[in-house]
N, C-alpha and C positions, 0 to 999 in steps of 0.2 A: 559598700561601705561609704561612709558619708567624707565630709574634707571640712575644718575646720582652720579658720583663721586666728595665727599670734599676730598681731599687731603691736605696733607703738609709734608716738608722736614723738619727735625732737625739733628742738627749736636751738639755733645757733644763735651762743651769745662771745661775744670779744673774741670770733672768726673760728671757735669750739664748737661744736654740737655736741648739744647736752640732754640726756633722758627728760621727757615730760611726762607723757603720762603713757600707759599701758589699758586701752578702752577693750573693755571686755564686747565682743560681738558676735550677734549669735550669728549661726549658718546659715547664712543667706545667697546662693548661689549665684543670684543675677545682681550682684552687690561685686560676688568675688570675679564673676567676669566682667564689670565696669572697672574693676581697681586694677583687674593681669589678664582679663581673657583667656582664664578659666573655666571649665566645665559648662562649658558654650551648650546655648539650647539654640531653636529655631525659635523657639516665644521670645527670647531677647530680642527686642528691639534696638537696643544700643549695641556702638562700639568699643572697645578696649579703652579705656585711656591710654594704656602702654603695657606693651608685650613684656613680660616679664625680664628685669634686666640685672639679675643678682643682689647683692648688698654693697650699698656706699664703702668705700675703701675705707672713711673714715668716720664709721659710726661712733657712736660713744659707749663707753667700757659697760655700761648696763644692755645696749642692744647686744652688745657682742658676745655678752656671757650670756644671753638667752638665746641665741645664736646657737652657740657652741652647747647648749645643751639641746638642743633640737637636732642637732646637724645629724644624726643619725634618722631619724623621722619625718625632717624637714622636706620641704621641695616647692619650688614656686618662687624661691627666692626674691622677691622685687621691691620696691621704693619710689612715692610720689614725691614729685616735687611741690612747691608752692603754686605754682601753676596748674598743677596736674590736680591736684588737691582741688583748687577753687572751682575747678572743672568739673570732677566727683559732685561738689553742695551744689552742682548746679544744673546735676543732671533732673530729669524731671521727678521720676521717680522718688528722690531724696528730698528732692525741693517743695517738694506737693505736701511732702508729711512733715512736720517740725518735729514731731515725738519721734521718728524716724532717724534724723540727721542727730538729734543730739544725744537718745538713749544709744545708738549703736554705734555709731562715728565719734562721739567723745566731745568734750569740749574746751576752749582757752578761756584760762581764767573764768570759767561760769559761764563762757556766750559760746553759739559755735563756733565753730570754725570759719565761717563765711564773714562774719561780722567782723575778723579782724584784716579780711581783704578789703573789705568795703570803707572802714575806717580804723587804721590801724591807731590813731591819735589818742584812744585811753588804756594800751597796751603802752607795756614799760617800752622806752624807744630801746633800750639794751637787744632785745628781740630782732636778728638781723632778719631772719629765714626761719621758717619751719619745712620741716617732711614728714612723710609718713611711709615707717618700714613694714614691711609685713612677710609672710609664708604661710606656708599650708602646712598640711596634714593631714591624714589620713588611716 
């Protein structure tokens, strides 16, 4: 049986994290073990970004009620940080394809996601931090 990922972006605004977007992503295995080190093969090349480490204490009430509708099927529980994220657009594999990083990874405000590490100056400054939550299924 296959494993599918929920994801979602939040971006912290006035010290809140607040719902952004919900990026639909297909199944891509050597994706979900870069994001939790998951369904590890020997062909991967890469490392984890980060072992799987549950759900932020303080998500925002849109992650948390899709959460709670998962929690029966769910598992994988985990969350990038901003760093951890920039890491992800900068793996090679994501970074080599641009249809890659923005069809499946999603994007801010219309750019990727990378572009607002690189310069965040035409993003609202309200924007403290972003994350990215996610889990499986199967």
């Amino acid at each position: 049986m296959g494993w599918d990922i929920h994801a979602h972006f939040e971006i912290k605004l006035n010290g809140k994290w607040e719902h952004y977007s919900h990026p639909r992503i297909q199944r891509h295995y050597r994706l979900f073990h870069r994001i939790a080190g998951v369904r590890p093969s020997r062909s991967f090349e890469e490392d984890p970004i980060s072992l799987p480490k549950g759900l932020p204490f303080d998500m925002s009430v849109t992650v948390a009620l899709c959460a709670k509708h998962w929690i029966a099927d769910g598992h994988t529980w985990t969350w990038l940080s901003a760093k951890e994220i920039k890491m992800l657009m900068e793996t090679p594999f994501i970074k080599k394809d641009w249809e890659f990083e923005h069809k499946e990874v999603g994007y801010l405000f219309g750019n990727g996601w990378g572009s607002w590490f690189e310069n965040p100056k035409p993003y609202p400054k309200e924007i403290e931090d972003i994350r990215f939550i996610c889990w499986f299924d199967n």
